[in-house]
Backbone as a ProteinNet text record, in pm:
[ID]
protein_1_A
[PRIMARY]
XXXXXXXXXXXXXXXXXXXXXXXXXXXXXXXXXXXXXXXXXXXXXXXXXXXXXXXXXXXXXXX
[TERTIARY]
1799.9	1735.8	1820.4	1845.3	1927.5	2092.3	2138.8	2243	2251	2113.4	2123.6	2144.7	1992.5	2018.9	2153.1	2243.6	2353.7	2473	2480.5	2563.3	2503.9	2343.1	2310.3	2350.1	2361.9	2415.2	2568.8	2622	2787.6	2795.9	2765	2759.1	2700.2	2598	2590.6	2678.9	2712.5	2815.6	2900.5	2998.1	3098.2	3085.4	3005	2942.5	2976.8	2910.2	2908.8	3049.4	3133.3	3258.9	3309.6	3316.8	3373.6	3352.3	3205	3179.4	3221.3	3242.6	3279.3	3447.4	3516.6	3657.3	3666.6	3596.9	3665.4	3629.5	3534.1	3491.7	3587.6	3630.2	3701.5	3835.4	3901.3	4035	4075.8	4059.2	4074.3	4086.7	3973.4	3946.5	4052.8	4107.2	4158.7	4324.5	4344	4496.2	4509.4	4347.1	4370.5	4407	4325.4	4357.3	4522.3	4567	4691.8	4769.5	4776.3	4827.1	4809.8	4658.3	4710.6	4772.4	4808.9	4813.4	4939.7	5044.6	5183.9	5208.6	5061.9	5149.9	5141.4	5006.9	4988.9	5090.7	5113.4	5156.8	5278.4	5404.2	5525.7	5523.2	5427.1	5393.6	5334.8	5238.5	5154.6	5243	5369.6	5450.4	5514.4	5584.7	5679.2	5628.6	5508.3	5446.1	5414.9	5383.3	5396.9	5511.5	5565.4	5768.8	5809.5	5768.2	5813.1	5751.3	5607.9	5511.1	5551.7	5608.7	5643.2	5774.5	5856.4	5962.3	5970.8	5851.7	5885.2	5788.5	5659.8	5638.7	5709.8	5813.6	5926.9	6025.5	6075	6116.6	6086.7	5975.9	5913.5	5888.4	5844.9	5797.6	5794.1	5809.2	5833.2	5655.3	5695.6	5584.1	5455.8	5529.7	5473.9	5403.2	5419.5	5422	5309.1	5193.8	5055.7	5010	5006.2	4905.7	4773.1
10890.2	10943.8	11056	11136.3	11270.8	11231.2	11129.1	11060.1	11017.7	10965	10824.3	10964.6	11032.2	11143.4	11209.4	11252.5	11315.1	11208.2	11097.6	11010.2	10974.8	10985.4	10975.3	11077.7	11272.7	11340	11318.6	11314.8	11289.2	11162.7	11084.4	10992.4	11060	11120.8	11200.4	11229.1	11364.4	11437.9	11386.5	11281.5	11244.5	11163.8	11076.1	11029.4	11129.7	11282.7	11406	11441.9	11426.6	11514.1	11425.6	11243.7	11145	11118.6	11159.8	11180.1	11309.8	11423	11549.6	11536.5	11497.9	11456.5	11394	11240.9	11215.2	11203.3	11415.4	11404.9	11508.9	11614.9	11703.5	11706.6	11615.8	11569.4	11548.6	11418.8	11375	11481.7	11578.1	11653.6	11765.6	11834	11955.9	11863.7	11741.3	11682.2	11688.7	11618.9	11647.7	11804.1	11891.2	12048.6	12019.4	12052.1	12084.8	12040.2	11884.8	11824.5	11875.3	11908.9	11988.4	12080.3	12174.4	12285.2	12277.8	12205.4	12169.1	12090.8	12032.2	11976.1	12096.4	12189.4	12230.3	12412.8	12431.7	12533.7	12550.3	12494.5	12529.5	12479	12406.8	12431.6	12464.7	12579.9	12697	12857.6	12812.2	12930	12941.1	12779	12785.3	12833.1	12800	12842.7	12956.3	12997.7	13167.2	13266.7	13194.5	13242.7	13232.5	13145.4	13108.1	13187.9	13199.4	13289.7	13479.9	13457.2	13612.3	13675.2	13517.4	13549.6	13577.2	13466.6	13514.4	13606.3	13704.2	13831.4	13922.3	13916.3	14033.8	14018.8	13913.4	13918.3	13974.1	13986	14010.2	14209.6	14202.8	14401.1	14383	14492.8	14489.9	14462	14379.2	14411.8	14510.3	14579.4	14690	14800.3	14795.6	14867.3	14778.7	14839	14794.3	14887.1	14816.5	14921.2	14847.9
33860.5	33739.5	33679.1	33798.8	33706.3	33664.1	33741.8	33683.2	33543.7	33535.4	33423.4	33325.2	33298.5	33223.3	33191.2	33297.3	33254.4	33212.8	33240.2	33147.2	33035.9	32980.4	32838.9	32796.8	32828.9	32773.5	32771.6	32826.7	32824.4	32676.7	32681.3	32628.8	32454.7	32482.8	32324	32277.6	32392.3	32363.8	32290.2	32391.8	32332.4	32173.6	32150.6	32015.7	31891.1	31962.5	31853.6	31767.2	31937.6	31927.1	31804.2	31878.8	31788.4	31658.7	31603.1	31499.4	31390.5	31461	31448.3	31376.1	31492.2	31488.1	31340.6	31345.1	31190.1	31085.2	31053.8	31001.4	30906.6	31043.7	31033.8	31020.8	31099.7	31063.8	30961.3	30921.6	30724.2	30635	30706.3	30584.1	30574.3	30705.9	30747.5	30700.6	30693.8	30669.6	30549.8	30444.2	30304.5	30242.2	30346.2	30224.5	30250.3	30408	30416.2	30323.1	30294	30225.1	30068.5	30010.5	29904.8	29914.7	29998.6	29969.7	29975.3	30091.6	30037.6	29925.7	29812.4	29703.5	29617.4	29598.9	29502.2	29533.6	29648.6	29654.1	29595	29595.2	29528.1	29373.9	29313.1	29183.3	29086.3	29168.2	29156.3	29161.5	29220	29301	29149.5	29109.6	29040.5	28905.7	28828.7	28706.1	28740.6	28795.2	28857.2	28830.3	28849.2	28836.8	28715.3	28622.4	28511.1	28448.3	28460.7	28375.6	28365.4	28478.3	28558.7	28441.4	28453	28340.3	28214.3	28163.8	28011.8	27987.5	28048.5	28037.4	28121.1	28185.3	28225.4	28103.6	28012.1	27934.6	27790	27772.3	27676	27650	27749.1	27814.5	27994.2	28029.8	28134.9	28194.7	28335.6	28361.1	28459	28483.2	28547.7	28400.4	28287.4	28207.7	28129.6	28143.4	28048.6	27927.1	27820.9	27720.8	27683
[MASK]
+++++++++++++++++++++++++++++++++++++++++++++++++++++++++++++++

């Protein structure tokens, strides 16, 4: 009896984890994956933007 019981918990368990896993995975591969697409062309309009208001007035200098 206390067997059966603890291989129905094991057996949850593991169900949970397995369900858990690919729920979390996919998801934790998709940000990464944005975040190496969107990061260096978020960086780069950043840079560009940086330029033509350092070009314009400096930008440390607000009125």
């Amino acid at each position: 009896m206390l067997l059966r019981k603890l291989r129905y918990r094991v057996i949850l368990q593991y169900k949970k984890y397995t369900i858990f896993r690919k729920l979390i995975v996919p998801c934790a591969i998709f940000k990464i994956l944005l975040l190496i697409v969107v990061a260096p062309s978020f960086l780069c309009t950043f840079r560009i933007a940086h330029r033509i208001l350092g070009t314009k007035k400096p930008a440390h200098r607000r009125v």
